[in-house]
LOBA-172281 format. One line per 8 residues: number of its first residue (from 1); their letters; for each residue x, y negated, z negated of C-alpha. Coordinates in nm, 3 decimals. Each point is the difference from the previous one (the first is absolute). Layout:
N
NUM	a	X/Y/Z  ...
//
This chain:
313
1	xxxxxxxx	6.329/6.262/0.962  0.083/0.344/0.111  -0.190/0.265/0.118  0.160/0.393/0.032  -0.143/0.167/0.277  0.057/0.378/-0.048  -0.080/0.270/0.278  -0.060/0.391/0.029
9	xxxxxxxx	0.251/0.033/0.282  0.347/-0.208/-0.151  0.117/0.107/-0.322  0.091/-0.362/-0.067  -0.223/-0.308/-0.105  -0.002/-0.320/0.187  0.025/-0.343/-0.137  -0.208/-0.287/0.132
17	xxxxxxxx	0.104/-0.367/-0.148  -0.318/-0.260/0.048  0.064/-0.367/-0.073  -0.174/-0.293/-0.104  0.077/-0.126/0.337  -0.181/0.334/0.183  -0.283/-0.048/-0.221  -0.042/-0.397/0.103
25	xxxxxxxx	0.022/0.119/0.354  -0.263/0.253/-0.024  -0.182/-0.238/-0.145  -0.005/-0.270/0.278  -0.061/0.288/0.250  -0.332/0.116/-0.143  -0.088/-0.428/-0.064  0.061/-0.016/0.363
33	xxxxxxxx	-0.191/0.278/0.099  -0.239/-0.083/-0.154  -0.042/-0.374/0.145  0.022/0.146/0.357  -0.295/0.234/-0.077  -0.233/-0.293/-0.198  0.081/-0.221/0.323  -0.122/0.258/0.243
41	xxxxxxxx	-0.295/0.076/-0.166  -0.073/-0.339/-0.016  0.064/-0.111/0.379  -0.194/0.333/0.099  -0.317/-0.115/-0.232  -0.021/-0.344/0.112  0.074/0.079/0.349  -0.292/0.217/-0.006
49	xxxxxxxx	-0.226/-0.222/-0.190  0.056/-0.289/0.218  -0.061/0.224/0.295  -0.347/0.183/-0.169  -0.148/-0.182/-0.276  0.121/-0.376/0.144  -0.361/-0.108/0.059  -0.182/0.163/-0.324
57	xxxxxxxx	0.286/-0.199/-0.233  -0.053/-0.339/0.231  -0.369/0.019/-0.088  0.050/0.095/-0.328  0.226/-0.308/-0.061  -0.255/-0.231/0.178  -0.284/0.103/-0.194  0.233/-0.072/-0.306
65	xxxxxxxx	0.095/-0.306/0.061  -0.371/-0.129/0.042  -0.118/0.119/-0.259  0.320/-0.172/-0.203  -0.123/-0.344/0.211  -0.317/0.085/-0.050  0.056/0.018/-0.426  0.245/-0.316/0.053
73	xxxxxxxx	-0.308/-0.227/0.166  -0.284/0.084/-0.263  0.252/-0.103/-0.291  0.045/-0.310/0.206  -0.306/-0.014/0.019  -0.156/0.061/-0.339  0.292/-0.258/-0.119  -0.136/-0.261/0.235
81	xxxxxxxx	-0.350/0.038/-0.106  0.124/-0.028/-0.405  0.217/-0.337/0.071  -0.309/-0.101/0.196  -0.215/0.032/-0.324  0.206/-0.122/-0.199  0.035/-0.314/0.207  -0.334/-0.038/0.005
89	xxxxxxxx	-0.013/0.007/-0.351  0.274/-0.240/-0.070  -0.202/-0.247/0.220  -0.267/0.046/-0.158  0.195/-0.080/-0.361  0.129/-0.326/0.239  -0.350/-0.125/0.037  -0.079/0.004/-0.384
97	xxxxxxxx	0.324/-0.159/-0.050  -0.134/-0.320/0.215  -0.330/0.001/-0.196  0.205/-0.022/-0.334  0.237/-0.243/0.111  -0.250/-0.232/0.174  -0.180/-0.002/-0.328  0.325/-0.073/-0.227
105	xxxxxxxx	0.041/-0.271/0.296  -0.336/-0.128/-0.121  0.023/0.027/-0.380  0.350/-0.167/0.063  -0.126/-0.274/0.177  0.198/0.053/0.289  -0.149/-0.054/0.358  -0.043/0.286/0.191
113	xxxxxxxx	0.212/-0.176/0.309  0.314/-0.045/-0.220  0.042/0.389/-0.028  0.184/0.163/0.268  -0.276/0.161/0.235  -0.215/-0.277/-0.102  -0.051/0.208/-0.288  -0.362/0.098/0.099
121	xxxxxxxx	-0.092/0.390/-0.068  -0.108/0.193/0.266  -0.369/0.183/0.003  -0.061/0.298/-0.105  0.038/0.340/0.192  -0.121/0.340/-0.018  -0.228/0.289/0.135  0.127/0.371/0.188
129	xxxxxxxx	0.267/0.009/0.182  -0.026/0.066/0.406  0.306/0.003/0.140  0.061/0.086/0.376  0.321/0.182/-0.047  0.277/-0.001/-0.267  0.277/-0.261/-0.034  0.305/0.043/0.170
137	xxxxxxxx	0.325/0.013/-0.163  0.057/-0.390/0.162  -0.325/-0.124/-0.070  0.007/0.139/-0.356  0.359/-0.200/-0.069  -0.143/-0.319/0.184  -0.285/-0.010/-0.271  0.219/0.096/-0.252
145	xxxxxxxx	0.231/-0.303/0.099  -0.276/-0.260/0.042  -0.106/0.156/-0.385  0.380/-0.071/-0.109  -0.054/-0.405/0.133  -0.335/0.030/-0.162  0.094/0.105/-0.334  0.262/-0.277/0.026
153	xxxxxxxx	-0.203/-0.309/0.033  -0.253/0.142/-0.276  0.302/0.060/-0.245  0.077/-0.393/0.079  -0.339/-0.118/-0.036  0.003/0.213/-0.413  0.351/-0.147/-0.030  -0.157/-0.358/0.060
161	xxxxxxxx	-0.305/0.042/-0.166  0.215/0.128/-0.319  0.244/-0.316/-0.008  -0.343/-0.173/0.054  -0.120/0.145/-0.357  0.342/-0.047/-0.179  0.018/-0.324/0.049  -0.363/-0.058/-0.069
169	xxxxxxxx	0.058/0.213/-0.297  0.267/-0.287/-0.070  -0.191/-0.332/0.009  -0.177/-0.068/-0.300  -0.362/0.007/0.158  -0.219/0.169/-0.280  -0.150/-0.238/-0.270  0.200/0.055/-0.302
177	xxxxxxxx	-0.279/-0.016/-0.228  -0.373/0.021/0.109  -0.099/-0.386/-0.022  0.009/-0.364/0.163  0.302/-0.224/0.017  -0.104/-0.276/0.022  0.040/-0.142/-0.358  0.343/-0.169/0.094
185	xxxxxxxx	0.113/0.037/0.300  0.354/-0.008/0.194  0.208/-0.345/0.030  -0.010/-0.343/-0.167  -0.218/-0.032/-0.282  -0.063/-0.233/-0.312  0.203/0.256/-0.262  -0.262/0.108/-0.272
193	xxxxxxxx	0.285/-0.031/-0.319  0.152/-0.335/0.115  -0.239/-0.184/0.243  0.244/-0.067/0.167  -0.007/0.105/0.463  0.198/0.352/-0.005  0.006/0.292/0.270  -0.155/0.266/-0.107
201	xxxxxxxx	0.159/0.335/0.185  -0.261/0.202/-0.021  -0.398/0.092/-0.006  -0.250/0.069/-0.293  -0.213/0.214/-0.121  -0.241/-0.018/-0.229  -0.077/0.331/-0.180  -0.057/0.110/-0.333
209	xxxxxxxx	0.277/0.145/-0.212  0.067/0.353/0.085  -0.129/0.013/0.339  0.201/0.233/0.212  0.281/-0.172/0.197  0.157/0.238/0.284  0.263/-0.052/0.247  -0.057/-0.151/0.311
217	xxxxxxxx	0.248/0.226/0.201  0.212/0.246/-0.030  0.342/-0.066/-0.137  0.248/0.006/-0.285  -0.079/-0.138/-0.355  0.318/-0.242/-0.029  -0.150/-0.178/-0.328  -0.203/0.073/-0.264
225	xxxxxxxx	0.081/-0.164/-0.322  -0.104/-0.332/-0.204  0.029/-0.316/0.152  0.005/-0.344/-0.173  -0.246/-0.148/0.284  -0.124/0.237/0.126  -0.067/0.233/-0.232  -0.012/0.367/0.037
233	xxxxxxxx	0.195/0.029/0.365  -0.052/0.240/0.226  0.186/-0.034/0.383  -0.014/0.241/0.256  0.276/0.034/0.267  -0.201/0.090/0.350  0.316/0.027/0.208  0.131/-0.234/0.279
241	xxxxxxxx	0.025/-0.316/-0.278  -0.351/0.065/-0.126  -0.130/-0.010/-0.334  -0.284/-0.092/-0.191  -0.070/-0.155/-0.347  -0.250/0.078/-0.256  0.006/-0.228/-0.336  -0.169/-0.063/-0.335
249	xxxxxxxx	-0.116/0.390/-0.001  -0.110/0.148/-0.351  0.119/0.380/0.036  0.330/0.108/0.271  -0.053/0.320/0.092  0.267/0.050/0.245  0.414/-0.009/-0.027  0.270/-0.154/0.160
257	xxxxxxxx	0.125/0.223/0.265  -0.334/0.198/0.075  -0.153/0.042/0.322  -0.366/-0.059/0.009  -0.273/-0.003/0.273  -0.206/-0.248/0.119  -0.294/0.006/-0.231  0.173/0.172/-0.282
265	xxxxxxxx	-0.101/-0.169/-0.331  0.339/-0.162/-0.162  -0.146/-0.238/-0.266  -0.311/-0.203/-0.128  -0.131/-0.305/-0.006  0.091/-0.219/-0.302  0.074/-0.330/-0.148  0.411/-0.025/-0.101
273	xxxxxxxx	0.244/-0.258/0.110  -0.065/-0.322/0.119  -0.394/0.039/0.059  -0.315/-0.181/-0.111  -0.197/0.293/0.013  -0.074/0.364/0.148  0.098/0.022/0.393  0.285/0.159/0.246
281	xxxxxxxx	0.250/-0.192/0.101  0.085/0.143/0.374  0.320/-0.107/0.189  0.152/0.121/0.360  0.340/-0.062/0.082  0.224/0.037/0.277  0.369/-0.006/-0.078  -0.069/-0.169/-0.323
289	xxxxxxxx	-0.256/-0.290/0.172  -0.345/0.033/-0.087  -0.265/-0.008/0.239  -0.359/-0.017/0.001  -0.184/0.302/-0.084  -0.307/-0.121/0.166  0.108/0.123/0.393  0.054/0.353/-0.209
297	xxxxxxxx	-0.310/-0.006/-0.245  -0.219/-0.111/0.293  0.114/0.324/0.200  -0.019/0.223/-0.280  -0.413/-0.137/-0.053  -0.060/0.062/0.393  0.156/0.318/0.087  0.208/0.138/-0.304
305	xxxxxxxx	-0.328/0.259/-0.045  0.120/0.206/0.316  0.343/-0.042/0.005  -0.009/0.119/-0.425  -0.172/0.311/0.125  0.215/0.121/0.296  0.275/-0.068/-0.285  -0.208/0.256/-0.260
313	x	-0.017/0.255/0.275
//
């Protein structure tokens, strides 16, 4: 850059050359300048300020931090008395949990001291709340701990009471048709074709043709199709090696491979295969061996009335 400096007195002009260099060094000149005056002003404010106003900011800082602490301790506060609620409430939920558990205890026929707790429900609680003074941060996490153990030993108690009514659900205990068995019972008997001493696997009904014939648990239809003895077939796969056998039926309502529910109607009563006349023909077996229905049948005509409705529910 150059600049021509001309003047009244000389005749001549005068040259000035300015670099980029001059122009970087008048540039760090003012910078620093500037710095030196910002730092002064600076040192000279707070020198004063400390020696003036020290007290009015000290107060002014103290009154704002408890205020802040003061803000900080009623949102504890208001948080404590929420979780506290909804503690309360969550206990309360825990008592009507032990009434409906000791009454699927009861309706399952279990007894109340096989249920962890002894299984009893506690009484019933209520009315305004008084409370001396709010829970403490501790005491709120030491009720919500014992809550924790609590909820723990009721989700064991559902857990047993549920494998109680599966396997229930499992055991053929609901009359598969509503009449006696008696007509011929389970075991040895004198063979009404050939006179002649035969076991007879099963039990009997006698009912008249088409009378509902329903399952007497919950399982798997494995067979349903004609059978040279026994007629129209239908077994039942219960799980665990159980199934059941119902022969000589007039009507199969069911299929092989369908799941059905205790109760469900799957055939009716008839007269086919090797029969002298209108009845059920009702077999349990366990891994292929037949037992006697009777220790079933007699459960399902004591208590199968409860047990059938906690199943409905």
């Amino acid at each position: 850059m150059h600049i021509i400096l001309v003047s009244d007195r000389m005749a001549t002009a005068k040259s000035i050359v300015i670099t980029w260099r001059h122009l970087a060094m008048a540039a760090f000149g003012f910078l620093a300048v500037v710095l030196s005056l910002s730092s002064l002003f600076s040192y000279v404010t707070v020198r004063h300020a400390a020696e003036i106003r020290l007290p009015f900011l000290q107060d002014l800082l103290r009154a704002t931090n408890a205020a802040e602490a003061a803000r900080s301790n009623e949102f504890l506060r208001d948080n404590l008395n929420a979780m506290a609620i909804k503690l309360g409430q969550i206990q309360a939920q825990m008592i009507r949990i032990d009434t409906l558990g000791a009454r699927l205890a009861a309706l399952s026929g279990l007894k109340p001291e096989t249920l962890p707790e002894g299984g009893k429900a506690k009484d019933g609680r209520g009315g305004p709340l008084v409370q001396a003074r709010p829970l403490s941060a501790i005491e709120l996490q030491t009720a919500l701990d014992t809550l924790a153990r609590q909820v723990d030993t009721r989700g064991d108690t559902l857990a047993l009471l549920e494998s109680e009514r599966l396997r229930k659900s499992m055991l053929p205990t609901t009359l598969p048709v509503a009449a006696q068995w008696n007509a011929s019972g389970f075991g040895w008997r004198i063979d009404p074709f050939t006179g002649e001493r035969a076991m007879h696997e099963g039990v009997d009904f006698s009912a008249e043709v088409g009378t509902p014939m329903v399952a007497a648990a919950s399982g798997v239809v494995i067979t349903a199709e004609r059978h040279p003895e026994y007629g129209n077939l239908i077994e039942i796969d219960h799980g665990k090696g159980v199934t059941t056998r119902y022969a000589h039926a007039s009507r199969i309502l069911v299929k092989a491979g369908m799941l059905v529910r205790r109760g469900k109607k799957i055939g009716e009563v008839g007269n086919t295969g090797r029969s002298t006349g209108p009845h059920l023909h009702f077999e349990v077996r366990m891994s292929g061996i037949a037992l006697n229905p009777n220790r079933f049948l007699l459960d399902a005509q004591a208590g199968s009335s409860n047990f059938v409705a906690l199943n409905r529910r």
